[in-house]
VEXBA-314159 format. One line per 3 residues: number of its first residue (from 1); for each residue x, y, z of N, C-alpha, C, CB. Coordinates in steps of 0.2 Angstrom, whole numbers, always signed. Each point is the difference from the previous one (the first is absolute). Glycine has a CB too. Layout:
BEGIN
NUM = X/Y/Z/X/Y/Z/X/Y/Z/X/Y/Z | ...
END
This chain:
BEGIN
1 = +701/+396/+976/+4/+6/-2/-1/+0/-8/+8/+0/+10 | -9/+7/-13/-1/+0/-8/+6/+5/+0/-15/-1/-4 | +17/-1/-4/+5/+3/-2/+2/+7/+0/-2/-9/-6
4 = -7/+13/+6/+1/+7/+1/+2/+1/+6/-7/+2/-9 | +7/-6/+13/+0/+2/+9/+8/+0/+1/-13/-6/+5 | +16/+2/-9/+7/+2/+3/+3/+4/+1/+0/-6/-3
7 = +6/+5/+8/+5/+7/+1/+4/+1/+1/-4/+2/+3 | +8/+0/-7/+7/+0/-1/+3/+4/+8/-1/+0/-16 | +6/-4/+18/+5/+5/+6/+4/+5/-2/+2/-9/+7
10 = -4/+13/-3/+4/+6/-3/+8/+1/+4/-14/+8/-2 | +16/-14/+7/+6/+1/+5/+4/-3/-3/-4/+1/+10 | +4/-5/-17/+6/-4/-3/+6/+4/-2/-8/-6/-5
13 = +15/+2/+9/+5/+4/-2/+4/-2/-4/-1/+3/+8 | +3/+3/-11/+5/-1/-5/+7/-4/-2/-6/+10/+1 | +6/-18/-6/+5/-3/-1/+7/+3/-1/-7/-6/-3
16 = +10/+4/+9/+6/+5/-1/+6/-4/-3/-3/+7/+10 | +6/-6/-16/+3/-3/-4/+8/-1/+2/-10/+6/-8 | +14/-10/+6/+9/+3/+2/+0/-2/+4/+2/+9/-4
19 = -4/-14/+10/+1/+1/+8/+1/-7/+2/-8/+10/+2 | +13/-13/-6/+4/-6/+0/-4/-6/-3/+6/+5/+10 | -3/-12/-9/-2/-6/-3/-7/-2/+4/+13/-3/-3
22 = -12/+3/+6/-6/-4/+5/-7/+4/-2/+9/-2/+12 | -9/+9/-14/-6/+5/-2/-4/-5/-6/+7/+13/+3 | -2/-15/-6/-5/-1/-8/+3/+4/-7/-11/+0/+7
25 = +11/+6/-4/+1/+6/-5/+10/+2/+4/-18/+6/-2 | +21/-8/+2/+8/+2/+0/+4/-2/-4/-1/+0/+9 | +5/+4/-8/+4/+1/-6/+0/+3/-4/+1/-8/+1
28 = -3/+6/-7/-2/+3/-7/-6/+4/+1/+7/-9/-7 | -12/+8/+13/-7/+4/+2/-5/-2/-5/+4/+10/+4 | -3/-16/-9/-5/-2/-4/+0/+5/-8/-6/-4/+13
31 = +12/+6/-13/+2/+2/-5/+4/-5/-6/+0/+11/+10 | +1/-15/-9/+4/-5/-4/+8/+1/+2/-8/+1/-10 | +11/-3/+5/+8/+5/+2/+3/+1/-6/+2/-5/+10
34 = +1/+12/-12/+1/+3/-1/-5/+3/-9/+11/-5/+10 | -8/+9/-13/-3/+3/-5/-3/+6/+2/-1/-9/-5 | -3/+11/+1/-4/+6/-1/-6/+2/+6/+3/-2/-14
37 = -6/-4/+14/-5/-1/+5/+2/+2/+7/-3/-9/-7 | +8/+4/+8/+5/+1/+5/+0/+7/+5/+7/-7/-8 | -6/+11/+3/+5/+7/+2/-7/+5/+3/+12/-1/-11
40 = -9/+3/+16/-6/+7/+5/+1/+5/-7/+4/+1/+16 | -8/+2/-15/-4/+4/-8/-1/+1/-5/+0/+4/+3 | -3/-12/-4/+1/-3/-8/-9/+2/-1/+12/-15/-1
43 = -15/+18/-4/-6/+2/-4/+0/-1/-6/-2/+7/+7 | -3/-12/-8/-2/-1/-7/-1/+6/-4/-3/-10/+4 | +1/+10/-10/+0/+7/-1/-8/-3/-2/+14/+7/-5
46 = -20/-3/+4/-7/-2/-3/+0/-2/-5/-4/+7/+5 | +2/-11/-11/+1/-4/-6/+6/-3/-1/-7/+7/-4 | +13/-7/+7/+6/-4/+1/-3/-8/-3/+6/+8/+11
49 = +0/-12/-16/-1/-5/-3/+4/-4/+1/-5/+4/-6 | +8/-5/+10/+7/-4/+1/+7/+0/-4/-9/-7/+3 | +9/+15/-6/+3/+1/-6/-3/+0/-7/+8/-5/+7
52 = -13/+2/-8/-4/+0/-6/-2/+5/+1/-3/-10/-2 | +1/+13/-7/-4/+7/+1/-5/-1/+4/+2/+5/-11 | -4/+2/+13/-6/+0/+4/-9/-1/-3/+9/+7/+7
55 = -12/-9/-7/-6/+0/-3/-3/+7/-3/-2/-9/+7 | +4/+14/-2/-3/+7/-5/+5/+2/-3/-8/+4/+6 | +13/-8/-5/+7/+4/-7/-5/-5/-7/+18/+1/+9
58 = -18/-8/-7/-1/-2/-8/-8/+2/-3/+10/-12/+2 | -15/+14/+1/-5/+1/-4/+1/+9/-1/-7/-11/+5 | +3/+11/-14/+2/+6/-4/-5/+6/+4/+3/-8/-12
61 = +2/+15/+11/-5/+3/+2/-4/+3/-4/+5/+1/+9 | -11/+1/-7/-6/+3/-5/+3/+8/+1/-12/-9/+0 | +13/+12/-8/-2/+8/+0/-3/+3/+1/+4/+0/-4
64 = -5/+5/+7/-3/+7/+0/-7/-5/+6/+4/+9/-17 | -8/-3/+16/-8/-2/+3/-5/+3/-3/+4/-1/+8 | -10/-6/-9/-4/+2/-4/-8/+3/+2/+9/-10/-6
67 = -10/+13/+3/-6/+6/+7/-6/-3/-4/+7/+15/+4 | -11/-17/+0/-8/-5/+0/-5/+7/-2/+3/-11/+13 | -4/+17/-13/-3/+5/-4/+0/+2/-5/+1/+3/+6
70 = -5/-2/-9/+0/-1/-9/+2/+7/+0/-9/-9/-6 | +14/+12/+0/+5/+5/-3/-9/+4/-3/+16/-8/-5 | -15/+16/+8/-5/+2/-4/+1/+3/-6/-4/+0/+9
73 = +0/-2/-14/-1/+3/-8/-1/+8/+2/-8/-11/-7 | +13/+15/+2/-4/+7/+1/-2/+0/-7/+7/+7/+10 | -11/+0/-10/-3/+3/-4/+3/+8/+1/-11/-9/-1
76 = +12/+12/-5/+2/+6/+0/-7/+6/-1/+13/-6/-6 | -10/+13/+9/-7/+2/-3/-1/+5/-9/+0/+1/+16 | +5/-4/-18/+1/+2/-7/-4/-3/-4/+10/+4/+2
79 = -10/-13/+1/-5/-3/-1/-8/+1/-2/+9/-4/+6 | -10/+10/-2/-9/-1/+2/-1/+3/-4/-4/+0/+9 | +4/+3/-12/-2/+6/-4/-4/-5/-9/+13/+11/+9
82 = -8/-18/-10/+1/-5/-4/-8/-3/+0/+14/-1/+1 | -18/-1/+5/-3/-3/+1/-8/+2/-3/+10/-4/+9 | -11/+8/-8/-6/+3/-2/-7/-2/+5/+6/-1/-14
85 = -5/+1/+19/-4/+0/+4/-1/+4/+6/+0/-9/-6 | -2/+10/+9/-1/+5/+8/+1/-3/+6/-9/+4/-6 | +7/-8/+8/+1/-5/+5/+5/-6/-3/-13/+3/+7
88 = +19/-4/-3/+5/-3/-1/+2/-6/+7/+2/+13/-9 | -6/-19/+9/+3/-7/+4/+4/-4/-3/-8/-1/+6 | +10/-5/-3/+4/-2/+1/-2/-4/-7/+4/+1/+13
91 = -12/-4/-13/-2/-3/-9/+0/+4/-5/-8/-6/+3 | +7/+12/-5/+0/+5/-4/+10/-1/-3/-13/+11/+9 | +18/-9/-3/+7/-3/-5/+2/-6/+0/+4/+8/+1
94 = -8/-13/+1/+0/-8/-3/-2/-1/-7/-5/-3/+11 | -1/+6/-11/-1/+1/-7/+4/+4/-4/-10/-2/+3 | +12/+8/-3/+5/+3/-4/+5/-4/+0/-3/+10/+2
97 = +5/-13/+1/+7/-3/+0/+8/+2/+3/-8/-3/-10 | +3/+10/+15/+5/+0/+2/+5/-4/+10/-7/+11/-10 | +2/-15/+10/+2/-3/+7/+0/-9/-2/-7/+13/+9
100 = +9/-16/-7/-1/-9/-3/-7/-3/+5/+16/-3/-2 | -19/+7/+8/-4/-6/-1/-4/+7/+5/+6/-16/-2 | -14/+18/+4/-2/+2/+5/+0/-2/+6/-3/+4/-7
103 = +8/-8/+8/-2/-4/+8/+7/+3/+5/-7/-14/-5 | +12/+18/-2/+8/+1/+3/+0/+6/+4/+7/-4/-10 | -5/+5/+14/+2/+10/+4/+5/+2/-5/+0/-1/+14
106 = -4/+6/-18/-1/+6/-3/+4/+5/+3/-11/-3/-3 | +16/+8/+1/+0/+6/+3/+1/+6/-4/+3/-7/+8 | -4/+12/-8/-2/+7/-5/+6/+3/+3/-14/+2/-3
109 = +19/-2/-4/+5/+6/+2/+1/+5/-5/+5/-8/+7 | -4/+14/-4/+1/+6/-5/+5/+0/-6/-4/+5/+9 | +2/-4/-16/+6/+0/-2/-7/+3/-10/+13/-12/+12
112 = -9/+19/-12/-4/+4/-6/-4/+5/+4/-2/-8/-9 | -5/+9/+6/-6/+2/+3/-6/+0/+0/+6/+4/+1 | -13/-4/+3/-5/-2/-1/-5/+5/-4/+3/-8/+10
115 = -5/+9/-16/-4/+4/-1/-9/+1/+0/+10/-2/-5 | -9/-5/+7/-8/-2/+0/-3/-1/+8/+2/-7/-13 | -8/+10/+14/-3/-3/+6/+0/-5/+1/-4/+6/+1
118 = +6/-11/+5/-2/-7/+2/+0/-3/+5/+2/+0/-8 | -7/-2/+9/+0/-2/+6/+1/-8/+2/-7/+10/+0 | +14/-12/+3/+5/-5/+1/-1/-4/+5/+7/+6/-5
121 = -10/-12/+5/-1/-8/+6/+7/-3/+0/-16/-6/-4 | +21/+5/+7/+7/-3/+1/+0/-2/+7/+6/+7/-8 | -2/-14/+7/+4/+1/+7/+5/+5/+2/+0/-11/-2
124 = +4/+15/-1/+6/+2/+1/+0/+6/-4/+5/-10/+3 | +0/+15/+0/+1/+6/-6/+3/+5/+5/-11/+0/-9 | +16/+2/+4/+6/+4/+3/-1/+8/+0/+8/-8/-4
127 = -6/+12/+12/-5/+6/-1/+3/+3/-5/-5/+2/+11 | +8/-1/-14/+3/+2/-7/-7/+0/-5/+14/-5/+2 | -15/-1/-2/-7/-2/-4/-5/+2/+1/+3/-7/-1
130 = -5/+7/+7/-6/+2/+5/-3/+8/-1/+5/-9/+9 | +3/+13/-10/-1/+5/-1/-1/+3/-7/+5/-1/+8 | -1/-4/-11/-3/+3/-9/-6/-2/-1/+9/-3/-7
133 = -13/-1/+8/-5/-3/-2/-5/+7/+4/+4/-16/+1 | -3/+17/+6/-5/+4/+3/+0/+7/-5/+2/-5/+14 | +6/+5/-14/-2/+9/-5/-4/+1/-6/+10/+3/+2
136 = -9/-9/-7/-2/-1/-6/-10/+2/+4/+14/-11/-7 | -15/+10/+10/-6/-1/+5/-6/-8/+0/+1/+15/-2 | +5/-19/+3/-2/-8/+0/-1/-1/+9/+8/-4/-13
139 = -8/-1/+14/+1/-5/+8/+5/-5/+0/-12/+1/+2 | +12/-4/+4/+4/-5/+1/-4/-3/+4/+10/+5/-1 | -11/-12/+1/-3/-3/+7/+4/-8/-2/-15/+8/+4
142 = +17/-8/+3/+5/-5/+2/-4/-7/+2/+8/+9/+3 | -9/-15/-7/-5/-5/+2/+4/-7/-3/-12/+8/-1 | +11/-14/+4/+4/-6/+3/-1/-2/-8/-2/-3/+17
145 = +6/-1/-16/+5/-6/-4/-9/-4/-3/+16/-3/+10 | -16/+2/-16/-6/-3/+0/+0/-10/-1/-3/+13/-6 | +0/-15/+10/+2/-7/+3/-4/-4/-7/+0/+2/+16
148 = +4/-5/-18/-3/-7/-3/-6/-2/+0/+9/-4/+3 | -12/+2/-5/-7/-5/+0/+3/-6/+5/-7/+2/-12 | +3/-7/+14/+1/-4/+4/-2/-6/-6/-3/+6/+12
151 = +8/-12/-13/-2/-5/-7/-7/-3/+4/+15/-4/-6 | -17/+2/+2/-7/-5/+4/+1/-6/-1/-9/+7/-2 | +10/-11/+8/-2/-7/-2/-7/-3/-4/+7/-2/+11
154 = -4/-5/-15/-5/-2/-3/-2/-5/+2/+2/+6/-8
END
């Protein structure tokens, strides 16, 4: 016979507790005697310590929550007009110095107005924006986050 072939009986009956000396379990039913234990509807509470703070009472708790998506830079559209060029990505205000790195999500939000035609490569833009930009008679086209180079081992 292998271990996995065993079988447990499913007809085992249940120890019945309290049912005098001669049982095993009489008297106190294997409860001790007396106290807390003792008594019909004693429940521990969950993290209970014996009176000692509980473990999630003494560790500190952290504030707030911290969100793993990077915050996106905006750019205003009072901005464009400053830049002196036509076609306007995410390198074009790297280099001006209006965004900290061209690898961040960008977003164009309205605020002045656009005089100049231009045609705008962004992640993001508020139709507020979308709309100045088009009257002035520019574009909008919406195009992804620009990824990093890959470092090269050496």
């Amino acid at each position: 016979m292998k271990y996995n072939e065993l079988s447990h009986p499913t007809n085992l009956k249940r120890t019945r507790v309290g049912r005098g000396i001669g049982s095993g379990l009489g008297k106190t039913a294997g409860r001790g005697t007396k106290g807390q234990h003792a008594r019909t509807g004693y429940t521990k509470n969950p993290g209970f310590s014996g009176g000692q703070n509980p473990l999630m009472q003494q560790l500190p708790k952290l504030p707030g929550f911290k969100s793993k998506i990077p915050k996106a830079e905006n750019v205003f559209t009072d901005q464009l007009d400053e830049l002196g060029t036509k076609i306007i990505d995410a390198k074009v205000l790297f280099e001006k110095g209006l965004v900290s790195s061209e690898f961040v999500r960008i977003k164009l939000l309205s605020r002045g107005e656009v005089k100049k035609s231009l045609d705008i490569q962004l992640p993001g833009a508020s139709k507020s924006a979308i709309e100045l930009v088009s009257n002035a008679g520019g574009s909008f086209k919406k195009v992804n986050i620009l990824q990093r180079p890959a470092k090269k081992e050496s």
